[in-house]
C-alpha positions in Angstrom: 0.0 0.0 0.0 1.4 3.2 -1.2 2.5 5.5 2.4 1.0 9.4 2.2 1.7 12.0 4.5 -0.4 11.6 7.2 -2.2 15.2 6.9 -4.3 12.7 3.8 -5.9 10.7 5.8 -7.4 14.3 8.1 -8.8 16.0 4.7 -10.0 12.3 3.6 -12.4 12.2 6.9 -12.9 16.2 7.2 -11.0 16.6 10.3 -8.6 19.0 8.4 -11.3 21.5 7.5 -12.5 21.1 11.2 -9.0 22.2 12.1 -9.3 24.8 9.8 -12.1 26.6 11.0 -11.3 26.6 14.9 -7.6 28.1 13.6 -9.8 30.7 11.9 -11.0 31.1 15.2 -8.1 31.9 17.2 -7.7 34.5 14.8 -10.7 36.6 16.0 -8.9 37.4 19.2 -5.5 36.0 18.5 -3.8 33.5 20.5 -2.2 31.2 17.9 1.5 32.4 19.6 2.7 32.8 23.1 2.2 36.6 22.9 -1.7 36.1 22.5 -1.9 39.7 21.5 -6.0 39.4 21.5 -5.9 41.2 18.0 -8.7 40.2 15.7 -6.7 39.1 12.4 -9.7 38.3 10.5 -10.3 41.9 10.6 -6.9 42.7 9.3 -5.7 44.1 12.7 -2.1 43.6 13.8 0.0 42.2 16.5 3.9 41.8 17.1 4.2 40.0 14.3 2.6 42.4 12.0 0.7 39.6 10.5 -2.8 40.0 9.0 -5.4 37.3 8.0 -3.3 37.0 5.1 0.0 35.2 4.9 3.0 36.9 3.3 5.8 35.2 1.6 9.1 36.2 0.8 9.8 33.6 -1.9 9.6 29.6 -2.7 11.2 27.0 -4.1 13.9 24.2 -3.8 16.0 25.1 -1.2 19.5 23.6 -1.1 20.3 24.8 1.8 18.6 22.8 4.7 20.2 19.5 6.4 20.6 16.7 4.6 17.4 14.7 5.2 15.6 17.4 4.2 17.2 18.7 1.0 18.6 15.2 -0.4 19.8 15.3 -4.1 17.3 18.2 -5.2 16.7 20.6 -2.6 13.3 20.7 -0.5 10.5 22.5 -1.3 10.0 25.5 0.5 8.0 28.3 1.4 9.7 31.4 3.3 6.5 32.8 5.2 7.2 37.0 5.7 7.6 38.4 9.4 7.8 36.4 13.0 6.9 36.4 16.6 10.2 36.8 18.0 12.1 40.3 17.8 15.7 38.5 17.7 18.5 41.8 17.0 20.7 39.1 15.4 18.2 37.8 12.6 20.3 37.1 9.6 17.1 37.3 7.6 16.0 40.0 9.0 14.6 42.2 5.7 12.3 39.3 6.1 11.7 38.8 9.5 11.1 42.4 10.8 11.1 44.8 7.5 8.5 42.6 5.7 9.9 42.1 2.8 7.3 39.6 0.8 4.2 39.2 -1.4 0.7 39.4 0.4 -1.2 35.7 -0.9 -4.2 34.2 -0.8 -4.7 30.4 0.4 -6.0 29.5 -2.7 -2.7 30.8 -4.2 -0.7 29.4 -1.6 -2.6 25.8 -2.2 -2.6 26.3 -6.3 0.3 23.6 -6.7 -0.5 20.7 -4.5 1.7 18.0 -3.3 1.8 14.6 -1.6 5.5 15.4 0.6 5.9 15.3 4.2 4.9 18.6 5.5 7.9 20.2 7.5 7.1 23.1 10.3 9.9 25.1 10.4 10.0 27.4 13.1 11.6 29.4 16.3 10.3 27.1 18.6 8.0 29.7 20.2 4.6 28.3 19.5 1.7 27.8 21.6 0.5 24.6 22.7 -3.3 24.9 21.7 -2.2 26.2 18.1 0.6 22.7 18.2 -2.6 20.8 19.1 -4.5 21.8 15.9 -1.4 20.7 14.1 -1.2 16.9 15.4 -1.6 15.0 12.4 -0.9 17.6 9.9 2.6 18.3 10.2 5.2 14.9 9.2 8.0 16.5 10.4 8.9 19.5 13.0 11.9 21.9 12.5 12.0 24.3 15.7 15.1 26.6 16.8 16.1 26.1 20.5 17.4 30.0 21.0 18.4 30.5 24.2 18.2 28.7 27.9 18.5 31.7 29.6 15.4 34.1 30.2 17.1 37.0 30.4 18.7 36.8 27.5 16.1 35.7 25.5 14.1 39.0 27.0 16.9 40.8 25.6 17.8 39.3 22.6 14.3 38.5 21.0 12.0 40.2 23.4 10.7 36.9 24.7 11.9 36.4 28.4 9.5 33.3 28.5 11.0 31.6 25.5 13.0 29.2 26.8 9.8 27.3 29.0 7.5 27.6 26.2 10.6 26.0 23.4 11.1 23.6 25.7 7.1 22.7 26.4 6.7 23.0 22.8 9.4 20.6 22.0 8.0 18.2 24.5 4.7 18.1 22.8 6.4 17.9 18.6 7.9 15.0 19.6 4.8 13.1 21.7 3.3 14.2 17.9 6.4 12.9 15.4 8.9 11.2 17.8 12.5 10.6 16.4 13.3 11.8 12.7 12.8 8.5 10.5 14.3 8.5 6.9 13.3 6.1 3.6 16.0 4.1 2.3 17.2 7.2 0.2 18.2 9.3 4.0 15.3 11.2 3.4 13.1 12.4 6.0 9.8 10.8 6.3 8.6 11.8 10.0 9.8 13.2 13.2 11.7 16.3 14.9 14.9 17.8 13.9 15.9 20.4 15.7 18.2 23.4 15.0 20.7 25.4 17.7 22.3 28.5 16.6 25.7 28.9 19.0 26.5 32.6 19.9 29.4 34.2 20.9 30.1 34.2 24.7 27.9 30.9 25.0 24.5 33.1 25.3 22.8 30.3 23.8 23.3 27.9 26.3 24.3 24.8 24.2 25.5 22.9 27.4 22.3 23.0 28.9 19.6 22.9 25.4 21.6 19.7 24.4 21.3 18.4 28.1 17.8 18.9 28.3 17.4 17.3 24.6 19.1 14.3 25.4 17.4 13.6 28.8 14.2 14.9 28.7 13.5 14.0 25.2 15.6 11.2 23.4 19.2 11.0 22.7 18.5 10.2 19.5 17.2 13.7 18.2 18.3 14.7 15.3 20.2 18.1 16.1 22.0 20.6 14.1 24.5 22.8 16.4 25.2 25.6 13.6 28.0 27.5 13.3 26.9 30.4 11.1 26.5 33.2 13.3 27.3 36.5 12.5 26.4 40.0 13.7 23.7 41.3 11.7 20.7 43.5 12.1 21.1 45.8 14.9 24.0 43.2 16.9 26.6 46.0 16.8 23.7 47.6 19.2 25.5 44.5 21.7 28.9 44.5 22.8 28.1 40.6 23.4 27.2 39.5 20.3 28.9 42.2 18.1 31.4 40.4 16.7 31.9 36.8 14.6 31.8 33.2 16.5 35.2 32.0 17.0 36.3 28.4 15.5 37.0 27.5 19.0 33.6 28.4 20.7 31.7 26.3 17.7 34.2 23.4 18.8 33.2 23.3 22.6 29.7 23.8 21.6 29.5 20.6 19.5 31.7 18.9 22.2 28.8 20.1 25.1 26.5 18.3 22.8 28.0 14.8 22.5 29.2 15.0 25.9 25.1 15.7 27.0 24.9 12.5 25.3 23.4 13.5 21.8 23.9 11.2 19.3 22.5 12.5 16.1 24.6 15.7 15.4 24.0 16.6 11.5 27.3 17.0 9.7 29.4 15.7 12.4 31.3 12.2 12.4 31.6 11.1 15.4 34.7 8.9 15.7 36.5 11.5 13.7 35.5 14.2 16.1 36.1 12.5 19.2 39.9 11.8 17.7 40.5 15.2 17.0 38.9 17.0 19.4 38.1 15.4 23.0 
């Protein structure tokens, strides 16, 4: 029997239209992020995220640039949705993120070409658990960011001082949903959570203690990606702390907090080879 995503088997039995309309919902007074800004979207008012009942979207396409499971041989598909609900100073995509760069569409636009791939959720890992809850079944695979441990920095880095409870509540409950990431016989994702950790200078992402929790509170066997390509953009020169580069070393002893934690699926790093040259 041919597999489908599993989002086919909700529009087959009309529980994905159900979904749709109580999302619809949330938008009246809108709680679908952490913020719940109460601003009625439908009516085209505006919140932190600047978003209307209309999505916006900066451009689409295969995208070579995503770990491997994702963008195999031919890129993945992808969709970069316009604007955010986190206000991080360091965004490297920022003209998207906070300047809006991006086409208004319709959902019959954005539904005009359809598909039968596992549907990836790419996002900053602050989401709301009712709006995660209307998700179950829908999304194949989840791709969140785990920012920051630290509240204060998050407060002052992305204007979310309760980011790192609700990433790590939100984590929790994408991988009850999709477990570990599963590939076909071709490496390719088919189903679960990869997860993505930006190191910053100084340590201010707390890698020691994301990858701890990741290991031991949800499975040694998530598939993480510890990235190394921070650099200061937006307003970062506004922050002596993250004004500058990261350093070759700092990347190094993050990856080495994150097999020590007991991590086992790093993307892009061997492990014999790295233990050798490094611990």
């Amino acid at each position: 029997m041919k597999s489908y995503p599993s989002y086919f088997s909700l529009a087959e039995n009309g529980e994905l239209k159900h979904r749709v309309e109580k999302a619809y919902e949330l938008l009246k007074s809108c709680r679908l992020c952490p913020r719940k800004c109460g601003k009625n979207r439908t009516k085209g008012e505006k919140g932190f995220c600047k978003t209307g009942l209309q999505a916006v979207v900066s451009s689409h396409g295969p995208h070579f640039g995503e770990e491997r499971p994702l963008s195999g041989r031919h890129g993945s598909g992808t969709i970069f949705f316009t604007y955010c609900n986190l206000g991080c100073v360091f965004c490297q995509n920022y003209e998207i993120s906070h300047l809006g760069m991006g086409e208004m569409v319709t959902p019959e636009k954005l539904a005009a070409e359809g598909f039968s791939l596992p549907l990836v959720y790419n996002c900053g890992g602050y989401e709301s658990m009712e709006t995660l809850k209307l998700l179950d079944g829908i999304v194949d695979i989840y791709m969140p960011d785990f920012k920051f441990w630290d509240e204060k920095t998050s407060e002052r880095l992305a204007s979310a001082p309760d980011y790192p409870q609700v990433a790590r509540e939100a984590i929790r409950e994408m991988y009850r949903q999709v477990g570990d990431l599963t590939t076909n016989g071709a490496e390719i994702a088919k189903r679960g959570i990869l997860v993505r950790h930006l190191v910053l200078p100084s340590g201010l992402a707390g890698t020691g203690r994301v990858a701890g929790f990741l290991s031991r509170e949800i499975s040694s066997n998530t598939y993480v990606n510890v990235m190394d390509q921070y650099r200061p953009c937006y307003r970062a020169d506004r922050y002596p702390e993250i004004s500058r580069p990261l350093r070759e070393r700092e990347f190094a002893d993050a990856v080495e907090l994150a097999v020590n934690a007991g991590l086992c699926r790093l993307d892009q790093v061997e492990f014999p080879r790295y233990r050798m040259v490094h611990l």
